[in-house]
N, CA, C and O atoms as a MOPAC input file, in Angstrom:
PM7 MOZYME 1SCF
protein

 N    -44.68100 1  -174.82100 1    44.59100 1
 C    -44.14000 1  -174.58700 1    45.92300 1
 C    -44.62700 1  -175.67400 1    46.87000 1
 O    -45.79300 1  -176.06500 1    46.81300 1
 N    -43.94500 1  -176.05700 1    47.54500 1
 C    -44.10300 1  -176.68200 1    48.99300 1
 C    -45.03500 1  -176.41700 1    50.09300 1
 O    -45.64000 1  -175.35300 1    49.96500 1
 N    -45.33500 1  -177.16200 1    51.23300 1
 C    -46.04400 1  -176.94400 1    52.04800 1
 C    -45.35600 1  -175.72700 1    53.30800 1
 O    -44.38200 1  -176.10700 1    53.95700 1
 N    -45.80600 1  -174.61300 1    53.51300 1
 C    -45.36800 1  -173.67300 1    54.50200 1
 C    -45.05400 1  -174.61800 1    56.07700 1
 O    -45.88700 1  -175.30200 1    56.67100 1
 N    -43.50300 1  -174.36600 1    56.50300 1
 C    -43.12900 1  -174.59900 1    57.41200 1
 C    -42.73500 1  -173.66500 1    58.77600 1
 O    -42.84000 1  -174.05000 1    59.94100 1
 N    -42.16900 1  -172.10000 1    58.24100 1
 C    -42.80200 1  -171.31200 1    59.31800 1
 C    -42.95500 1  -169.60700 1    58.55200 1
 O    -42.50400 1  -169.28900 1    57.45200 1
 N    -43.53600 1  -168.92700 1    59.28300 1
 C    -43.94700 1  -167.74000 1    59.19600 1
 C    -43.41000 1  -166.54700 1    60.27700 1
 O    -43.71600 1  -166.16300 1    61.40600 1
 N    -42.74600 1  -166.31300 1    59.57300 1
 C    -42.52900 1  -164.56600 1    60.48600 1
 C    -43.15700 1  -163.62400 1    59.88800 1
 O    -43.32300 1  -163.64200 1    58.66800 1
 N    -43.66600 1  -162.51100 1    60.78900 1
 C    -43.70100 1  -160.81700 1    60.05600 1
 C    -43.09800 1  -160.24700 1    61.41200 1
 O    -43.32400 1  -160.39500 1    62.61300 1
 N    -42.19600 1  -159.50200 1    60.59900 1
 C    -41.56000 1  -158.10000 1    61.62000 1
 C    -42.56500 1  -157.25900 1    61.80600 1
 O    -43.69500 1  -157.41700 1    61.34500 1
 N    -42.11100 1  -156.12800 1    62.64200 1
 C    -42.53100 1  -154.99500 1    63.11900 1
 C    -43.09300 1  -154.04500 1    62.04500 1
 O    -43.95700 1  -153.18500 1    62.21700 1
 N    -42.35400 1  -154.40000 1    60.74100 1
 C    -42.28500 1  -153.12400 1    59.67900 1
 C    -43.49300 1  -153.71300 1    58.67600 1
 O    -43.85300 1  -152.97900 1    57.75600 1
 N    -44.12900 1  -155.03800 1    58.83600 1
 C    -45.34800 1  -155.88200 1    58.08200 1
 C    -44.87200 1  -156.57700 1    57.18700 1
 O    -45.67200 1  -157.10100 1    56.41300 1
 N    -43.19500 1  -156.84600 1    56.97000 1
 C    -42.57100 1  -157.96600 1    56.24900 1
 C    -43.11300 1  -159.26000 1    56.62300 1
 O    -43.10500 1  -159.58400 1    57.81100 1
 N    -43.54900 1  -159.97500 1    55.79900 1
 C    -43.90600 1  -161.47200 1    56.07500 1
 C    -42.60400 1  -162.50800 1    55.34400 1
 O    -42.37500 1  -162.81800 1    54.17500 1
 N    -42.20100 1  -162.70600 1    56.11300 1
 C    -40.86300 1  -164.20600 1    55.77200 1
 C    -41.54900 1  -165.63600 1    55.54900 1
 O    -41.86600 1  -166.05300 1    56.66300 1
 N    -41.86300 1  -166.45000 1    54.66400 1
 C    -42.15000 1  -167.74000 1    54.78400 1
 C    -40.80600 1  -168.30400 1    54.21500 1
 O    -40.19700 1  -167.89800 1    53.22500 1
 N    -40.42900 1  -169.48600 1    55.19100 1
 C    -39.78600 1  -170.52600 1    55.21700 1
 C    -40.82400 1  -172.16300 1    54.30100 1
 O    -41.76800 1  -172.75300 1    54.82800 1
 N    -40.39200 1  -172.39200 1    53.30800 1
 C    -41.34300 1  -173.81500 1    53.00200 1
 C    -40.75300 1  -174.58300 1    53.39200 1
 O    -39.53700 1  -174.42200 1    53.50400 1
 N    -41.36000 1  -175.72800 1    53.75700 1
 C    -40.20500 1  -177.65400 1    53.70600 1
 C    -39.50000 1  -177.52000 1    52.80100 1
 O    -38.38400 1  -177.26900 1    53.25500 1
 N    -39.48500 1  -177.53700 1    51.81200 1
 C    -38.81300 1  -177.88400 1    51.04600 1
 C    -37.17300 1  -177.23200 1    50.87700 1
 O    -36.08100 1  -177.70000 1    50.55400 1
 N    -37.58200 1  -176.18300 1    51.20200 1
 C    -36.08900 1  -174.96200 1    51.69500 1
 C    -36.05100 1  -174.07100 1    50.72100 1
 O    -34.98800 1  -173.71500 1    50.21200 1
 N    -37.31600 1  -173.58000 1    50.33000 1
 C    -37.92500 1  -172.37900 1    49.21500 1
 C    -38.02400 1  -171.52100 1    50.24000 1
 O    -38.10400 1  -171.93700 1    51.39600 1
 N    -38.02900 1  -170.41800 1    49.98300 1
 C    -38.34100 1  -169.10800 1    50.79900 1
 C    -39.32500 1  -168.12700 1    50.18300 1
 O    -39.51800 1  -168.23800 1    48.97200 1
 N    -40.07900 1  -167.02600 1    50.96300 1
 C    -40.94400 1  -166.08700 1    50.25100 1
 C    -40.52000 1  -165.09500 1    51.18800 1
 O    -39.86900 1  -165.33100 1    52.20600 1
 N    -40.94600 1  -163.88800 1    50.77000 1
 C    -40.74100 1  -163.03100 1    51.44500 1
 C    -41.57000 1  -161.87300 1    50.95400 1
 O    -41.29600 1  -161.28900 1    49.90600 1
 N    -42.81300 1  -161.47500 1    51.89700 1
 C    -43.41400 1  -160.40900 1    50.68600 1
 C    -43.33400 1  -158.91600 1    51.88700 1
 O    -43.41100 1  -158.91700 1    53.11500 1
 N    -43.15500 1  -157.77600 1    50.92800 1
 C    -43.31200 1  -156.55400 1    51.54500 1
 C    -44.76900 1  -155.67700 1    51.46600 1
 O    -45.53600 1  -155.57900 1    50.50800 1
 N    -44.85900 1  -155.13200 1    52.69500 1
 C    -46.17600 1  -154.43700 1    52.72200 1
 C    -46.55000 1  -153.19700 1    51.09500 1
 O    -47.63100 1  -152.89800 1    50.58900 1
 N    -44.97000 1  -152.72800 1    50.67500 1
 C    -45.51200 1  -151.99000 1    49.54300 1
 C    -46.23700 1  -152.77500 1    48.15800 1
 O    -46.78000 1  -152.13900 1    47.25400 1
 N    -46.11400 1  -154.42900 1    48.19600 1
 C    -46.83500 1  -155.31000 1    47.16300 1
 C    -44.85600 1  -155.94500 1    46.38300 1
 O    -44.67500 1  -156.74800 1    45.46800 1
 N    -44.34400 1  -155.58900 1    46.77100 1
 C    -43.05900 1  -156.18800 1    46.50800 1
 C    -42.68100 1  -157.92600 1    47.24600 1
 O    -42.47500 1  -158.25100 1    48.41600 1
 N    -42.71100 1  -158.69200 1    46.05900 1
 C    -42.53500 1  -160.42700 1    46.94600 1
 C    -41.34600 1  -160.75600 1    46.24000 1
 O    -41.10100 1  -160.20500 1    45.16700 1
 N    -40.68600 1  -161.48800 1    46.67100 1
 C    -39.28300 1  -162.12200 1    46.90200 1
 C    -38.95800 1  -163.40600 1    46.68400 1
 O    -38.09000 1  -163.45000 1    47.55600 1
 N    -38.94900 1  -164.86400 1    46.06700 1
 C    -39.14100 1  -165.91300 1    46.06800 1
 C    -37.76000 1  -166.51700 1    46.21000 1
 O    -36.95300 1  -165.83200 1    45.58100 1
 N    -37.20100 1  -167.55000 1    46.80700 1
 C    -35.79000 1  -168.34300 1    46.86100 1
 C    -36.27600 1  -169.85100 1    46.32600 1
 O    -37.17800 1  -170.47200 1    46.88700 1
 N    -35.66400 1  -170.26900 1    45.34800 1
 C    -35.08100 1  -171.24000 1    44.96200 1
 C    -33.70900 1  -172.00000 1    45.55800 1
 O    -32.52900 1  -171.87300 1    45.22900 1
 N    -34.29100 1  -172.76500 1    46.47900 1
 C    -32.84000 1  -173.69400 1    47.44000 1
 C    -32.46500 1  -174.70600 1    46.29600 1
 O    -31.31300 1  -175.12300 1    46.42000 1
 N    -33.20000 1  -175.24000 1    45.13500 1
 C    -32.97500 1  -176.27900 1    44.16300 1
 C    -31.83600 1  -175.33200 1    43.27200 1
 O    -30.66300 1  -175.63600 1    43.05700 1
 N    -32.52600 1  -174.14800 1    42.84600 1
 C    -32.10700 1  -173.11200 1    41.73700 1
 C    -30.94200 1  -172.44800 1    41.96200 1
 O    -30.10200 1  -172.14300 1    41.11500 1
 N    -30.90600 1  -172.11700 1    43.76700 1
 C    -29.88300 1  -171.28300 1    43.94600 1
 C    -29.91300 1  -169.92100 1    43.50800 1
 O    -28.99500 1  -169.13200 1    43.28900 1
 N    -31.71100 1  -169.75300 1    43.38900 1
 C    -31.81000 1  -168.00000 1    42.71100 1
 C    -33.16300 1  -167.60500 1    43.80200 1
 O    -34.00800 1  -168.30000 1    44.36600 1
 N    -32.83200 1  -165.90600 1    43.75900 1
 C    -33.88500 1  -165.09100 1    44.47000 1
 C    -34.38200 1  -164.65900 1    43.05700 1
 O    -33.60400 1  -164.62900 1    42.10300 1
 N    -36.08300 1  -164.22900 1    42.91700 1
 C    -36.67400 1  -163.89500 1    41.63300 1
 C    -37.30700 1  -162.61900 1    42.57700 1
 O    -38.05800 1  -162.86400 1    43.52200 1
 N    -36.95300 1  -161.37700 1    42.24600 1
 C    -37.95600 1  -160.10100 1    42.90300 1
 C    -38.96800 1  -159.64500 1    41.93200 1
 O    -38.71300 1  -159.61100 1    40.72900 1
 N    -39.94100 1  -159.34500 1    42.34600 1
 C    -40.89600 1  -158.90800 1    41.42900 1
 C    -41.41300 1  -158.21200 1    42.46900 1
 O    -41.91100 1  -158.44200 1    43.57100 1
 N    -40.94400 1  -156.61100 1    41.27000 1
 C    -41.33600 1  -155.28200 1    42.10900 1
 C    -43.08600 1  -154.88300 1    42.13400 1
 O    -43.84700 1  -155.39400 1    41.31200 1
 N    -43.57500 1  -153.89000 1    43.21500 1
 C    -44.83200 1  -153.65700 1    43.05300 1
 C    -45.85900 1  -153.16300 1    41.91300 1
 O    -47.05000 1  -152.90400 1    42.08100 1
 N    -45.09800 1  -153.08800 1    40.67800 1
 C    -45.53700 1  -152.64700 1    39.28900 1
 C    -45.08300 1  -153.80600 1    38.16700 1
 O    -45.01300 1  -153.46700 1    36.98500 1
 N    -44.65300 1  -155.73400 1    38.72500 1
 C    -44.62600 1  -156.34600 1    37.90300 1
 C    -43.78200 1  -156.89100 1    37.34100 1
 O    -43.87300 1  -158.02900 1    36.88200 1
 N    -42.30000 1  -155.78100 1    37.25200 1
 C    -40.97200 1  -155.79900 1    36.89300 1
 C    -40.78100 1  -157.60800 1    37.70600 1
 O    -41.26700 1  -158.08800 1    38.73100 1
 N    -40.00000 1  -158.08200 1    36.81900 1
 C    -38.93200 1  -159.18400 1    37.92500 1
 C    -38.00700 1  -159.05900 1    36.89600 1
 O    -37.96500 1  -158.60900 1    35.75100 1
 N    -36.97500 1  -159.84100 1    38.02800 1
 C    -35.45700 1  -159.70900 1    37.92900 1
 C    -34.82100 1  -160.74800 1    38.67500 1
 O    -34.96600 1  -160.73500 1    39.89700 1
 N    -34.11800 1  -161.67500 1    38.11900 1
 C    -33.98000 1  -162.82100 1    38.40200 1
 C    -32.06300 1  -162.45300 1    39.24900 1
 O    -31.26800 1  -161.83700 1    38.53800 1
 N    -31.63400 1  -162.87400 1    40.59300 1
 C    -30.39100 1  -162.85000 1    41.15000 1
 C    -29.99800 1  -164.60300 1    40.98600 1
 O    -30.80900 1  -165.46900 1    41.31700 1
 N    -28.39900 1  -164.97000 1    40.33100 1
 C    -28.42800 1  -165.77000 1    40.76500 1
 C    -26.73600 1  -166.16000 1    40.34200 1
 O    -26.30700 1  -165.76400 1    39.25900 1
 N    -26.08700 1  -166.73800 1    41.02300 1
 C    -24.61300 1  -166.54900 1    40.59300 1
 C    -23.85800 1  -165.19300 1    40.48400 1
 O    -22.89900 1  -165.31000 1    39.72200 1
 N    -23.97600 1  -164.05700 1    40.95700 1
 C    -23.61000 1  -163.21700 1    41.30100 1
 C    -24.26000 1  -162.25900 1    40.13000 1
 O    -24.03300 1  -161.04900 1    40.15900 1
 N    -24.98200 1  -162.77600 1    39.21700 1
 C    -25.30700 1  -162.56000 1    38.07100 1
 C    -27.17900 1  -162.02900 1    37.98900 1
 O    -28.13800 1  -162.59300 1    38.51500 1
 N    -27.15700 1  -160.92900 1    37.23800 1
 C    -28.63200 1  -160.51300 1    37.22000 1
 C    -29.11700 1  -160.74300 1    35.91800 1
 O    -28.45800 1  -160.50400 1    34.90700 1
 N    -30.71000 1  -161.38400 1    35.92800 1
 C    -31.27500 1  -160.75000 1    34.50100 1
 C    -32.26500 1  -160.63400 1    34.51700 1
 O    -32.92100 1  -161.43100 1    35.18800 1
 N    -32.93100 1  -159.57800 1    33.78800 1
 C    -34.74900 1  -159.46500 1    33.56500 1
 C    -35.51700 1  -160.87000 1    33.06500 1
 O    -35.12000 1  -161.63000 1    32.18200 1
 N    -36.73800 1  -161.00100 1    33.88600 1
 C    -37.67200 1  -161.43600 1    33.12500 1
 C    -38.87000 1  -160.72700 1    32.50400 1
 O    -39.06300 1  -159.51400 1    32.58400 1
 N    -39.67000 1  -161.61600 1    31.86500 1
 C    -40.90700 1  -160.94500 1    31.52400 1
 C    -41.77900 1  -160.37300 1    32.50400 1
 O    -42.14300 1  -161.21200 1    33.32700 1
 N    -42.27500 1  -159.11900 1    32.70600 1
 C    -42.69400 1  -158.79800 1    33.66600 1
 C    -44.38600 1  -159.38600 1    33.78400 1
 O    -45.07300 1  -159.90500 1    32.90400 1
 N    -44.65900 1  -159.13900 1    34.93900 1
 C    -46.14300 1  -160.16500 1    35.33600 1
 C    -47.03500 1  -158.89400 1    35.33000 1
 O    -46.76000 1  -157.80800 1    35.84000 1
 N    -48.46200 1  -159.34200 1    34.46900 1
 C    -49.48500 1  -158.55500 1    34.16500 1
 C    -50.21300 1  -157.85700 1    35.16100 1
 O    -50.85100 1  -158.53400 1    35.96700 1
 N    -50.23400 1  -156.28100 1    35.27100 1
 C    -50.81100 1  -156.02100 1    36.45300 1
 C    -52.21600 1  -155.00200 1    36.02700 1
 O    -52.15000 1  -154.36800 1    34.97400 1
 N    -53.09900 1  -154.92400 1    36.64500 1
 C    -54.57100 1  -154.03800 1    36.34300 1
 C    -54.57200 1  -153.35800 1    37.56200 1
 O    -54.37800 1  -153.93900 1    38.62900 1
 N    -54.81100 1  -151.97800 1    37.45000 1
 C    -55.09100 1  -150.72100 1    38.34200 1
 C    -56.35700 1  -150.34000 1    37.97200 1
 O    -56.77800 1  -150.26000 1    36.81800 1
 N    -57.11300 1  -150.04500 1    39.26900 1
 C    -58.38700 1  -149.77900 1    39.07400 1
 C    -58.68900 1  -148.93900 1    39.86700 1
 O    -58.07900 1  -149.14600 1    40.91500 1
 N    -59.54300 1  -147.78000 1    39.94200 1
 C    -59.99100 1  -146.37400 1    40.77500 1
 C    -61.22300 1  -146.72600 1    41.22900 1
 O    -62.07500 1  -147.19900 1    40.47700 1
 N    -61.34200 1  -146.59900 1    42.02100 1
 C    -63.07900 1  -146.53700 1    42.63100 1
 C    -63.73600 1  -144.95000 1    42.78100 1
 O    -63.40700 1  -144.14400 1    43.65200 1
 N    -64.61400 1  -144.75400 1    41.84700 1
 C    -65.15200 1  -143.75800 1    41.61600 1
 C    -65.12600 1  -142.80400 1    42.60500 1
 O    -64.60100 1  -141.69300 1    42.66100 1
 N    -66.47400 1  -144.09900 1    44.16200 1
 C    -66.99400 1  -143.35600 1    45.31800 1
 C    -66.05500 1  -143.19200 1    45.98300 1
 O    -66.11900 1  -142.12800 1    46.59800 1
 N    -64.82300 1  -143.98700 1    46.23600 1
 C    -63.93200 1  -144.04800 1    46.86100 1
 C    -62.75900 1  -143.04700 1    46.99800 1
 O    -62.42600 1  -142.19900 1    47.82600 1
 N    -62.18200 1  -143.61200 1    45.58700 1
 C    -61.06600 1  -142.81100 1    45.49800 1
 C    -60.33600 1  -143.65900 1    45.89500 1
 O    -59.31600 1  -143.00500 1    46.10700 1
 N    -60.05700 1  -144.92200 1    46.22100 1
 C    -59.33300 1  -146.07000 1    46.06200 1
 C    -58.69000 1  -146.93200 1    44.82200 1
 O    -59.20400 1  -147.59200 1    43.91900 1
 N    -57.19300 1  -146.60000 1    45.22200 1
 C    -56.76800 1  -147.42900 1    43.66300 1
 C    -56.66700 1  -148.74000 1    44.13600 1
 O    -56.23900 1  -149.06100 1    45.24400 1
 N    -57.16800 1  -149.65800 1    43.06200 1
 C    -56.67900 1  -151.03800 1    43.52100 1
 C    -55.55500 1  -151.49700 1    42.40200 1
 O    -55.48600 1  -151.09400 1    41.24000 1
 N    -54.61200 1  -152.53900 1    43.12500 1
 C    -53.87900 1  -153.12500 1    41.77200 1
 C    -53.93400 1  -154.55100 1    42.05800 1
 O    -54.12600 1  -154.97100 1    43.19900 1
 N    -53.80100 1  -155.16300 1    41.23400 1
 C    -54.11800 1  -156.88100 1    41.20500 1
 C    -53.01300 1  -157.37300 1    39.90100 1
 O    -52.98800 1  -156.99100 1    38.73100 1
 N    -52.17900 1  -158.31800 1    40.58700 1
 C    -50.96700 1  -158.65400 1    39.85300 1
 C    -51.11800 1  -160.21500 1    39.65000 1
 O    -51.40000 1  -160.94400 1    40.60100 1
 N    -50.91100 1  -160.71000 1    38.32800 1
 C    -51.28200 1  -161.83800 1    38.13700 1
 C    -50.79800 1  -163.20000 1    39.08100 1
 O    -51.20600 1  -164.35500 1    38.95700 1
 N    -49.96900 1  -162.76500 1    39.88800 1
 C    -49.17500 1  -163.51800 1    41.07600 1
 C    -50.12200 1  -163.78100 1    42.15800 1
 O    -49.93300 1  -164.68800 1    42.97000 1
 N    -51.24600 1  -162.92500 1    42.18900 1
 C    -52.57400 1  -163.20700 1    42.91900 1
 C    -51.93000 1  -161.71200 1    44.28700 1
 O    -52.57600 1  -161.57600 1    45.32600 1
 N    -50.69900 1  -160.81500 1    44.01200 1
 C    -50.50100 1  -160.03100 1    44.99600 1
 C    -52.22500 1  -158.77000 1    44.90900 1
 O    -52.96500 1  -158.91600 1    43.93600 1
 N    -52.39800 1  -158.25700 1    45.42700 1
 C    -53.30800 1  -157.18900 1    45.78400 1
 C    -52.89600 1  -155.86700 1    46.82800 1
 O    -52.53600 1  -155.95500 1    48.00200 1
 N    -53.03800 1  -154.85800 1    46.16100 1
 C    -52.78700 1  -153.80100 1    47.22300 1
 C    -53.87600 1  -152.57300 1    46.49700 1
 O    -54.10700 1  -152.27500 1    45.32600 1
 N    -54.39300 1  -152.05400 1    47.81900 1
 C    -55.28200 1  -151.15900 1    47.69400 1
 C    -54.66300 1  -149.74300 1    48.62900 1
 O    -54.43600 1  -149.67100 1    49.83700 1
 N    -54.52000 1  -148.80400 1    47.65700 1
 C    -54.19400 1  -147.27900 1    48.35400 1
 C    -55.92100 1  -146.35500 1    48.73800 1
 O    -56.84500 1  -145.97100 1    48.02100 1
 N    -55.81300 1  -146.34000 1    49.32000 1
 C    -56.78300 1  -145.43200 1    49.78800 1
 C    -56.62500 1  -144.04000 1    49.51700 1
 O    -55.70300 1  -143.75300 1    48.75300 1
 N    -57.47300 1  -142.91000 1    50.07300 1
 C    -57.54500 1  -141.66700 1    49.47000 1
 C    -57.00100 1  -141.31000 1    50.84100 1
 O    -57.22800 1  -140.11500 1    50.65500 1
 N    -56.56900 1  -141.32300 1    51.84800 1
 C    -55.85900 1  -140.95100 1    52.81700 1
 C    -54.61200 1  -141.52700 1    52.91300 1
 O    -54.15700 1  -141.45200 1    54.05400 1
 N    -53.95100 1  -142.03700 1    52.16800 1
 C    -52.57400 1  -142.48500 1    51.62600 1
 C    -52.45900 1  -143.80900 1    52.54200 1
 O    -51.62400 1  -144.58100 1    52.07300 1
 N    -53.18200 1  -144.36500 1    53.93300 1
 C    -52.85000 1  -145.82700 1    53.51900 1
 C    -52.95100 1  -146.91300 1    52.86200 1
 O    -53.47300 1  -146.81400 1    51.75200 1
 N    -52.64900 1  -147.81900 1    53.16700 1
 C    -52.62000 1  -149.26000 1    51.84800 1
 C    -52.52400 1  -150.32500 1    52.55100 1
 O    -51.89500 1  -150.52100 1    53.59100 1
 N    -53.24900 1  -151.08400 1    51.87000 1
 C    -54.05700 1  -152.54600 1    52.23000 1
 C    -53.50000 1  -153.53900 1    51.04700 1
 O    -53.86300 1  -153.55900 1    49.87100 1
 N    -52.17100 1  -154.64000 1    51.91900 1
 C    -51.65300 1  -155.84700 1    51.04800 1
 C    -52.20400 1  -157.27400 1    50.95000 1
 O    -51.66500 1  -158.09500 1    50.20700 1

């Protein structure tokens, strides 16, 4: 990827990156990220459990999904998950979550 050229987050904790290059990201607060290919002409989603799924020509297909580890914290009661994409989200025992 390219050097980041701008950054939005909405109201709802969507973060939009725009790169130079005319790549796009887009990640959602549930651990769901979004990638655009302006060379490729494809969006790649890779859902919060790993799944991706490649859009491109009006046309869909699976990829291999990306390795993910869930972990409980004893004292806590905090699940963590860590997705080889370097995403992170932590649920807490009062149902919010930390991306």
């Amino acid at each position: 990827m390219s050097d980041e050229f701008s950054r939005f987050v909405t109201k709802e904790g969507i973060v939009v990156r725009q790169l130079r290059n005319r790549d796009a990201e887009v990640m959602f607060p549930d651990g769901v990220r979004a990638t655009f290919s302006k060379k490729d002409s494809e969006w790649i989603i890779t859902n919060n459990k790993g799944c991706r799924r490649v859009f491109c020509d009006e046309q869909t297909r699976d990829l291999e999904p990306l390795p993910c580890a869930t972990e409980t914290d004893a004292l806590t009661e905090a699940c963590m998950m860590i997705r080889e994409d370097n995403v992170c989200k932590v649920t807490y025992k009062d149902g919010s979550v930390f991306c």
